[in-house]
N, C-alpha and C positions, 0 to 999 in steps of 0.2 A: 477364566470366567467363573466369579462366584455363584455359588446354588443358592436356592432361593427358598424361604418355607412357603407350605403351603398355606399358610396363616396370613401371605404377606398381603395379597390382596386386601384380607378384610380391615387391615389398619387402615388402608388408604380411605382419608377424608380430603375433601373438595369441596368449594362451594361458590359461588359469582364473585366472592372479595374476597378469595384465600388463594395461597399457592402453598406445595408442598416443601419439605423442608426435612432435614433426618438432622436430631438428635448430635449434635459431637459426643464424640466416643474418648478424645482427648488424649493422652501420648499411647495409650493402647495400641490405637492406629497407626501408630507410624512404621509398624509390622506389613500393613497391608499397604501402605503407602507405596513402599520399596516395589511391590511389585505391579500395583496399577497405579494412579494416577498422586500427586502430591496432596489434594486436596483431602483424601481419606483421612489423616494424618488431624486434621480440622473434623468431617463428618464422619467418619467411620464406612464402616457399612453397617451398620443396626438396620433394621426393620420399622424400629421405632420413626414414627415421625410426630412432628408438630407444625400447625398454622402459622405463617406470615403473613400479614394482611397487606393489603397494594400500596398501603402508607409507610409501612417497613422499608417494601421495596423500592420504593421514591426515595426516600429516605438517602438507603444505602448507595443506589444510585446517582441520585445530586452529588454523596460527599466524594465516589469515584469520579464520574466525568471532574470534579472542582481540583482535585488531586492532581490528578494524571494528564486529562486533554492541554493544559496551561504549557506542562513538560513538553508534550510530545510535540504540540506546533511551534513551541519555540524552535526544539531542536531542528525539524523540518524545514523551519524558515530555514534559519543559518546555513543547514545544509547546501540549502535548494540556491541562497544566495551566495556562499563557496563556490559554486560547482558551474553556478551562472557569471561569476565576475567575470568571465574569459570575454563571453559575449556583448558585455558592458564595456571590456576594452579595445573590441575591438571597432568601436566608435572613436576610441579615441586615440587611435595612431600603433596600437601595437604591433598590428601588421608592418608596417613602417619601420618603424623603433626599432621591433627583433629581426628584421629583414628576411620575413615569414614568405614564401615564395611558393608555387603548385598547390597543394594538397597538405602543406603545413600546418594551417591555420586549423583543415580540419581535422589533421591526425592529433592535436592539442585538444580534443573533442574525445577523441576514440581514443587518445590512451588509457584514458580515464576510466571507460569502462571495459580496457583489455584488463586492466590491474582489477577491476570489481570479480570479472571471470574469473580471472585467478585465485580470489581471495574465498570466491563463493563456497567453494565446495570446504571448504578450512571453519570460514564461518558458521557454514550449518551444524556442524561438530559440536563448536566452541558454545554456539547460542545453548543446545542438551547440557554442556557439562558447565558451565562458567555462569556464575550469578548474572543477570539479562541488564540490571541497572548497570552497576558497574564496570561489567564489561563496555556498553554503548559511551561510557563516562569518560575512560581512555581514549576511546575511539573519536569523540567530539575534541578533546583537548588538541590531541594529535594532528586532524586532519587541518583544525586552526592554523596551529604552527606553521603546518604546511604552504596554507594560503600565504599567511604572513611573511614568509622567508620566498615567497615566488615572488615579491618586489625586488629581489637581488638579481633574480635574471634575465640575462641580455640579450640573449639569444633562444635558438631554436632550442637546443639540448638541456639546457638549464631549466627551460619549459616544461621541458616533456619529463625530464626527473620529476620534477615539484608536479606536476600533474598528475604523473603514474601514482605518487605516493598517497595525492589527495584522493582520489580513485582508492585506493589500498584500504583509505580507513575511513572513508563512505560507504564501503560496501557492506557495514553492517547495518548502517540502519534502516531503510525500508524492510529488511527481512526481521529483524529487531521490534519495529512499529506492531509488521502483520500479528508474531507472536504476541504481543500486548493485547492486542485485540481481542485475538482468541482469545487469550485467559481471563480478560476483567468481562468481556459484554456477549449479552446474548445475541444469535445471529441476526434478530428483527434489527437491533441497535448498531448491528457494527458495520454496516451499510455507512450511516451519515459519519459516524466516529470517524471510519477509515477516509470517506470521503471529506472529512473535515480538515484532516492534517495535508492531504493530496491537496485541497483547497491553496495551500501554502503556498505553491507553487507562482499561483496566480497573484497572489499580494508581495510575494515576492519578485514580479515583473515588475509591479506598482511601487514598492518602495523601494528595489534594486535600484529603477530608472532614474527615481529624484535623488537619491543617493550617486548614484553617478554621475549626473548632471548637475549637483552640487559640487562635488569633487573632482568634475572635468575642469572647472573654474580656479581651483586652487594652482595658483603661479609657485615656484619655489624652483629648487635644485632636482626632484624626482619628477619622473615622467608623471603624468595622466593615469598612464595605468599603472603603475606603480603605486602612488598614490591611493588608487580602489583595493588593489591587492594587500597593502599593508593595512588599512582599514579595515576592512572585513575580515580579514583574519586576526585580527587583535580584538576585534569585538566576538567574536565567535570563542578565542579565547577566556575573557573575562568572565562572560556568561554560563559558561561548561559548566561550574561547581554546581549548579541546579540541580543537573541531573544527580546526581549522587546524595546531594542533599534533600531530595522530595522522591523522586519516582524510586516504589519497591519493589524487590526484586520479583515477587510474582503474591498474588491472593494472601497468601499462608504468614506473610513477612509484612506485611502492611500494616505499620505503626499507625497508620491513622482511623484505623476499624477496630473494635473490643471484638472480642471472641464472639460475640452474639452474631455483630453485622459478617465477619470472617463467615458463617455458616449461611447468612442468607446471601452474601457475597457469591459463593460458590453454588448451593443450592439452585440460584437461579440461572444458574449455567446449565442444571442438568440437562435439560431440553434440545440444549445444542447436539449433546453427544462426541462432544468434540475435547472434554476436558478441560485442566491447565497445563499443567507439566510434569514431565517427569525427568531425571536428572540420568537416567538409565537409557545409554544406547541400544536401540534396539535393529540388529542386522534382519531379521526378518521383515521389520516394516519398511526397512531402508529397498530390501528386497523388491519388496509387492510396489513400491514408488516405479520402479525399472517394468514392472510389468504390466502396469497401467494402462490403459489406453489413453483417458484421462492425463495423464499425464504430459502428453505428447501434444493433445490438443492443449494445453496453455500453454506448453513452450510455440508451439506455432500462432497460437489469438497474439501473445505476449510479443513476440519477436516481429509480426507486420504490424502492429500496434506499434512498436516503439522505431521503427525507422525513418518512418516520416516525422517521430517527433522530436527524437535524436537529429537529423538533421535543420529540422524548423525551428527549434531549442536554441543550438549554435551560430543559424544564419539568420535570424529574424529580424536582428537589429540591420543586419547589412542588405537585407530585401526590402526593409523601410525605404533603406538611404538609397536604394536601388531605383526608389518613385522618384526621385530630384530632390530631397531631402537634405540640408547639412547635419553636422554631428548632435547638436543642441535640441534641434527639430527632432531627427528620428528617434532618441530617447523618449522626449517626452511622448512621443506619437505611441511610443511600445507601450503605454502607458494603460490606453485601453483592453486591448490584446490581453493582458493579467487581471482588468474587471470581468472582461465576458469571461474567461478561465473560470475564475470565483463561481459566477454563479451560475454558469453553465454544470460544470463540476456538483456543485450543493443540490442545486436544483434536479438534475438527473440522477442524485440517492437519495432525494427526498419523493422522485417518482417510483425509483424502485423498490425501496421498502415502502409505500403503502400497497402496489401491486404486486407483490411480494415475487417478483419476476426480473429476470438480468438482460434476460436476450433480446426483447424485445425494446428496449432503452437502448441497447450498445447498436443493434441496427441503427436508431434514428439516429444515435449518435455521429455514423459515419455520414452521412448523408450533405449536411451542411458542408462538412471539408471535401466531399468529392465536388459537391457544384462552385464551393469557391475557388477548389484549387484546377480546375476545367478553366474558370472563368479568367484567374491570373494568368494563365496557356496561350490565351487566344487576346487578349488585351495587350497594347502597347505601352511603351511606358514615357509617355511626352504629358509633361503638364497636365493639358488637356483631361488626360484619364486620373489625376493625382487622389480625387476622393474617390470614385470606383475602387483602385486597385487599394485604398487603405479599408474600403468596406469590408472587399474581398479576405482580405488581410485577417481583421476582425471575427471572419463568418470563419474563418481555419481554426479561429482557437476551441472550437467546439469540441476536437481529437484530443484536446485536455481532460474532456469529461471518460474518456475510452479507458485509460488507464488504471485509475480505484475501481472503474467499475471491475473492470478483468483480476485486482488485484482481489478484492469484495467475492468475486465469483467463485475463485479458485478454492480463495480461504474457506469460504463456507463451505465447500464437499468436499473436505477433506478431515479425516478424524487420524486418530494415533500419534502421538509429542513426537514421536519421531520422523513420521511419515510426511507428518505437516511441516517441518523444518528441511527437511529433504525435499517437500512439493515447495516449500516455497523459493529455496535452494535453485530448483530446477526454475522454476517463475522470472526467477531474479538472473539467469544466466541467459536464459533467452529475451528480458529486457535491456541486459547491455552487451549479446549481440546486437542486438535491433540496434542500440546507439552507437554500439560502432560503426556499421553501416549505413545508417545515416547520414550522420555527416560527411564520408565518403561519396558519396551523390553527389554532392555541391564542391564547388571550386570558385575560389575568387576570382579567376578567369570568366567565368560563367555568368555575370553581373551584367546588366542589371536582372535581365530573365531569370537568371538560373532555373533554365525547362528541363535540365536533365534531374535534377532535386523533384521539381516538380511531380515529373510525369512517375518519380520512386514513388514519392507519396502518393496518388492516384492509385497504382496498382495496389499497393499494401492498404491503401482502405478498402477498395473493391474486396481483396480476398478477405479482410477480415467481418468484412458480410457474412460472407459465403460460409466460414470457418464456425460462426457463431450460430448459424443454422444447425451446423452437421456437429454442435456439440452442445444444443438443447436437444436435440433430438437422441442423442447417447444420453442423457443423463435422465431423459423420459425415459428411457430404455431400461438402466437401472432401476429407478424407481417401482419397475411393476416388477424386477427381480427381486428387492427387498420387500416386495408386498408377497411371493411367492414364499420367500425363506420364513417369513411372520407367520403365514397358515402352517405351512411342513409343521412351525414349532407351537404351534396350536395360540399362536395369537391371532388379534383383527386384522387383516391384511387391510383395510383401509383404518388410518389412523389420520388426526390431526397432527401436523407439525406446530406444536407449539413455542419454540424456539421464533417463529416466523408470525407470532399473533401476540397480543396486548393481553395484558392478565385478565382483562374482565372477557376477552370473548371466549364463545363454548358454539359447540354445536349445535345443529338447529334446535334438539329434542332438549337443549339447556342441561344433559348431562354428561356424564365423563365417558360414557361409550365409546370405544373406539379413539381416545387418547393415547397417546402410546405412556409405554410405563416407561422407560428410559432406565428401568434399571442398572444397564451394566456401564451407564452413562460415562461414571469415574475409573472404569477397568481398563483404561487406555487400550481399548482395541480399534482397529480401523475403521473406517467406513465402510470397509469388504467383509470384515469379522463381525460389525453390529448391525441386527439385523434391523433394530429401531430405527436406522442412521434413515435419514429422508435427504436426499441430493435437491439441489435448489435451484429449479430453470431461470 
């Protein structure tokens, strides 16, 4: 922790159209860089500052999201649609074809994210020490391939290789995403950002399904799902150079910002407390991850979060065709399913960053899929019910919006490059447990009902009610412990979080009383070590 003069106060200016800003200090910095945060390296730590006015800050902003958001949702599609072809095929005869029998269908689900477990803890290392673009750049090439070469196999075993592997080198990028986020946008912003690329998911049901449903139709010498398998990963292929060619490795490297916008770039991160990066392992923070409390609660929100959707993910198309559906029909019918996602998802981060609140959105969140997945329990499945049970169907994909939100939640109370890659390390192990158990739940046998799936999902929304209680309520908890450690060290103990408000708002009295000063904002210390840090209910 740097000392501070006692001058430093009287520098600071503020006014309704300004934010503040420090001086670059230029390679001087990059002494202090080493030991807190990358961005020093750009601003220093001088005392000195200067005004940016809210047009700067639009500015720099427009040209990041124009840059970056393009990258990140391409990648995300492809991902989301790699990772979804299974389910695509399995409309159209792969069960059949590989002579997939018991719990096959869904162990070709769950390998995928046995090999992510494996990979996780390797990955959170690699993302500290290995440049963040091109590391994910191999990682998309790779996973392509993968897809591409799974139209060679015929069977069970050739499945589950080419699975494991695609599993293997997906498991960097949602943790790759999360850190993007931190480093480019402030916490008010990265609510919709993160929730924008999560979006993907859902238009990815949408264009997976006419993409499949075109390519179910092609006649030739290759299977059906053969056919989707080498498509979609040849296209995932082609497209990979992108990343390498546009997305920078972090703030400090961005060819497409002059040194000036580089300072208001980061500058306007101060607020978060959260940094960009450091390239310096730090075992102390890897430490205090382990000792967390916090910690433990998003491996449990994450993990009954993602089982019901790990299973519903896998079996969705085959619970369509479960209404009386044939293969043609229940494609397009999943069709909807990936619009409500869209704007269920958008729409509950565009409620939770204006109420600047997590817990109370992720409650109503579960709400619609316990009553619709009650509803599919008790409903038969004879013609008769055929639009009911596709409403029902419909009202599930709400559990879509759970996800960013939990991911949005975690990310933002958590500070230290290292600690954050390790939280989200832990994050990202307990969303593919949840997917391997998931789909575990459901059996082809189990058709058309599948109530034992069902009634998984039921309980795991119920507890993650319950769960999102008992960890607003810790993180209020914190908060009036960092308003305690603020007085000890003779600051305001109530402060505004401005990381979480618009540049133009202020306090009621219209001045900076009781702002927090964010000083040690780039000293990559944690959320436990900074005392400024504000946790986000």
């Amino acid at each position: 922790m740097s000392s501070r003069s006692p001058s430093f106060d009287s520098n600071l200016k503020e006014t309704e159209s300004h934010i503040e800003v420090a001086l670059p200090r230029g390679p001087a910095a990059s002494h202090a860089a080493k030991r807190g945060d990358a961005a020093l390296a750009i601003i220093g730590e001088s005392s000195e500052r200067r005004e940016i006015s809210k047009e700067e800050d639009r500015r720099v902003l427009r040209k990041i999201d124009i840059w970056l958001m393009p990258v990140i949702l391409l990648v995300y599609f492809l991902q989301q649609l790699d990772k979804s072809s299974l389910s695509y095929t399995s409309v159209f005869g792969i069960v059949e074809e590989a002579g997939l029998v018991g719990r096959e269908y869904s162990w070709l689900t769950s390998i995928v994210y046995i090999a992510q477990l494996i990979w996780q803890p390797i990955s959170s290392y690699l993302l500290v020490r290995l440049p963040i673009a091109k590391y994910l750049f191999v990682h998309v090439f790779l996973w392509g391939s993968v897809v591409a070469c799974s139209a060679a196999a015929h069977e069970f075993k050739g499945l589950m290789a080419a699975r494991f592997f695609l599993g293997l080198f997906e498991a960097s990028v949602a943790p790759a995403f999360i850190t993007i986020t931190q480093m480019w946008w402030r916490r008010r912003e990265q609510t919709m950002r993160l929730a924008m690329w999560m979006a993907m998911n859902g238009v990815t049901g949408m264009v997976g399904s006419l993409l499949a449903w075109g390519l179910g139709h092609i006649k030739g010498s290759l299977h059906p799902y053969q056919t989707i398998f080498l498509f979609i990963g040849i296209l995932t292929i082609v497209t990979s150079p992108v990343v390498i060619l546009v997305l920078p490795d972090s703030p400090i490297k961005a060819r497409f910002l002059s040194i000036d916008e580089k300072v208001i770039a980061l500058e306007r991160l101060r607020a978060n407390n959260q940094g960009t990066e450091n390239k310096v392992w730090k075992w102390d923070q890897a430490l205090e991850v382990l000792l967390d409390v916090k910690t433990y609660l998003w491996f449990l929100l994450l993990f009954v979060c993602c089982v019901p959707s790990g299973g519903i993910s896998a079996f969705g198309p085959l619970i369509i065709q479960g209404f009386g559906f044939n293969q043609f029909e229940t494609i397009l019918f999943n069709i909807p399913f990936g619009f409500v996602q869209v704007v269920v998802t958008l729409g509950s981060a565009f409620v939770a960053t204006k109420a600047k609140l997590k817990w109370p959105v992720i409650i109503f969140l579960t709400l619609p899929p316990i009553a619709s997945a009650s509803a599919l329990l008790k409903l038969g499945r004879g013609p008769e019910h055929q639009a009911a049970l596709l409403a029902c169907y419909y009202i599930l994909s709400f559990f879509n919006g759970l996800q960013p939100m939990l991911y949005s939640w975690s990310s933002q109370n958590t500070a230290g490059h290292t600690k954050k890659l390790c939280t989200t390390g832990v994050v990202f192990v307990a969303q593919c447990a949840g997917n391997i158990v998931g789909p575990l739940l459901y059996r082809t046998e189990d058709k058309p009902g599948y109530h034992p799936g069902l009634i998984g999902s039921l309980i795991s929304w119920i507890a993650l009610a319950v769960l999102t209680c008992i960890t607003a309520t810790y993180l209020a908890y914190l908060n009036k412990w960092q308003e305690e450690a603020r007085i000890r060290k003779g600051k305001p103990g109530k402060v505004v979080d401005r990381s979480l408000e618009t540049y133009k708002a202020r306090d009621s009295s219209g001045s900076v009383e009781g702002n927090a000063r964010n000083d040690q904002a780039f000293d990559d210390l944690t959320d436990r070590d900074n005392e400024d840090f504000i946790y986000v209910l």
